[in-house]
Each structure stands twice: as structure tokens, then as C-alpha cells.
C-alpha positions in Angstrom: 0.0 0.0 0.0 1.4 3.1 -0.7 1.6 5.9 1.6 -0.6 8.2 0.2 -3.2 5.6 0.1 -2.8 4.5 3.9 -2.7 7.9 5.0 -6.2 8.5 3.6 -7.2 5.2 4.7 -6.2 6.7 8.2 -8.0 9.6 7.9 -11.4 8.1 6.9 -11.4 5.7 9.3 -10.9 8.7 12.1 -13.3 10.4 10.1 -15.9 7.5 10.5 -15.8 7.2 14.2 -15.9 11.1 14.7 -12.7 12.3 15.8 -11.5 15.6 16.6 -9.2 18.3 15.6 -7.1 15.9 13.0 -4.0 17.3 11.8 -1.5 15.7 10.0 2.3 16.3 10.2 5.0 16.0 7.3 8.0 14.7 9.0 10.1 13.2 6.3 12.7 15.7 6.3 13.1 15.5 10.4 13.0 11.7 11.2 13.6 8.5 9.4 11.2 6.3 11.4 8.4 7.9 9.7 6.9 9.9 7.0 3.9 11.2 8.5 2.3 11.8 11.6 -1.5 11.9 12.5 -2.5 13.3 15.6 -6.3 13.0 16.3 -8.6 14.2 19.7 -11.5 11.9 21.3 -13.7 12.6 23.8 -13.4 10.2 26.8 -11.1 6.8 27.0 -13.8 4.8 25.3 -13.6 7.0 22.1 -10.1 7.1 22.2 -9.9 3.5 22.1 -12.3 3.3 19.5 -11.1 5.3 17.3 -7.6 3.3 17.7 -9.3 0.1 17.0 -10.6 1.5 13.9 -7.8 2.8 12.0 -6.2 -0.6 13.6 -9.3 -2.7 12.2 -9.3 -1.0 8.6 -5.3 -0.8 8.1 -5.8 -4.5 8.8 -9.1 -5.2 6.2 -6.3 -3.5 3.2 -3.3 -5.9 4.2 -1.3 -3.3 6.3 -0.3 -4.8 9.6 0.3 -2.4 12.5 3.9 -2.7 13.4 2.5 -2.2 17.0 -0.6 -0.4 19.2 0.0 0.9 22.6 -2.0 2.4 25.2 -5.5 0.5 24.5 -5.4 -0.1 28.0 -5.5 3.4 29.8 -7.4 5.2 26.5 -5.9 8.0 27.1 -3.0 8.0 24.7 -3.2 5.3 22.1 -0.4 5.2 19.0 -1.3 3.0 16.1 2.3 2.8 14.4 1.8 1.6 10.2 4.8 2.6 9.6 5.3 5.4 7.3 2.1 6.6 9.0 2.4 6.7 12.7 -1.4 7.6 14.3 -1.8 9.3 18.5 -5.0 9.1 19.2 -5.7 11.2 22.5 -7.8 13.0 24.7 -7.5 16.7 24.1 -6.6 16.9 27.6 -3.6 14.8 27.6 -2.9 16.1 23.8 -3.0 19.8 25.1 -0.2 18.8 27.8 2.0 16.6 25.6 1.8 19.0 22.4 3.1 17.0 20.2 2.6 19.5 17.2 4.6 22.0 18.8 7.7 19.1 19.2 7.4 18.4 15.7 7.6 22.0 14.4 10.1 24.0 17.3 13.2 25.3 15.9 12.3 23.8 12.1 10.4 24.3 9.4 7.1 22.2 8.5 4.4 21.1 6.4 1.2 21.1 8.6 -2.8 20.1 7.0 -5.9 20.5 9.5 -8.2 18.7 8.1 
């Protein structure tokens, strides 16, 4: 699959189960374990999780194996890692005091979509 089509993938299946505040985050000119980052907001620890298992679930259905999931447990911080597309689902609480955006884009230059 190639990465443009598993980062829309990604994006519909956040899309389908309503989540929040998606941006997405070029980083192929600052790291080499990914291409792109998709961060994503739901509403309580069950959405969160949800929301997880569905980008999981459909990544899955087109014959793209998460390298790994963590956080299912708590739901408040779960990363569904594809590969070239790595996916933090969170709640906006624990996304507001991580800010992962802002790590991503201090002191460089970057390529940032809301969509």
C-alpha cells in the first residue's frame, strides 16, 4: 500500500468514528522512522480506544499490519504505528499537555494540513 493511500485510509477511518481536531504532520525531512504523523482528539477513554481500533481494524481489512498499538489499555494515549504513518489518538486533555505538534515543528520548518 502506498503511503498516500494509507494515510487517507487513516484519515477516513478517524473520520468514521468522529474524531477531533485531525492534523497531519510531514515529518520526512526530520526523522527516518516515519513519514507522517497523524494526531487525532477523542472525547473520553472509550472513544479514544475506538477510534484506535478502527484505523487498527481498517489498516488491517487492506493488508497493512500495525507494526505495533500501545496504550488500549488506559485510552488516554493510544499510537497505532503503520509505519510510514504513525497515528496518536488522544484525549484533548492529555494532547494539550503533551503537544506533540509544537515538538514536531520547534526550531524547524514544516508542512502542517488541518483537516
Amino acid at each position: 500500500m502506498q503511503t498516500d493511500e494509507l494515510r487517507k485510509l487513516v484519515k477516513s477511518a478517524l473520520e468514521d468514528l468522529k474524531a477531533e481536531n485531525i492534523v497531519e504532520l510531514d515529518v520526512r525531512d526530520k526523522t527516518d522512522v516515519t513519514d507522517y504523523i497523524i494526531v487525532a482528539s477523542g472525547n473520553s477513554n472509550r472513544h479514544v480506544k475506538s477510534i484506535a481500533g478502527n484505523v487498527a481494524h481498517d489498516a488491517k481489512k487492506a493488508g497493512h499490519l500495525p507494526m505495533g498499538v500501545e496504550g488500549e489499555e488506559e485510552g488516554e494515549w493510544v499510537l497505532v504505528d503503520l509505519g510510514d504513518v504513525v497515528v496518536h489518538v488522544m484525549q484533548p486533555q492529555i494532547r494539550e499537555f503533551y503537544g506533540l505538534e509544537n515538538l514536531w515543528q520547534v526550531g524547524l520548518s514544516r508542512q502542517q494540513e488541518s483537516l
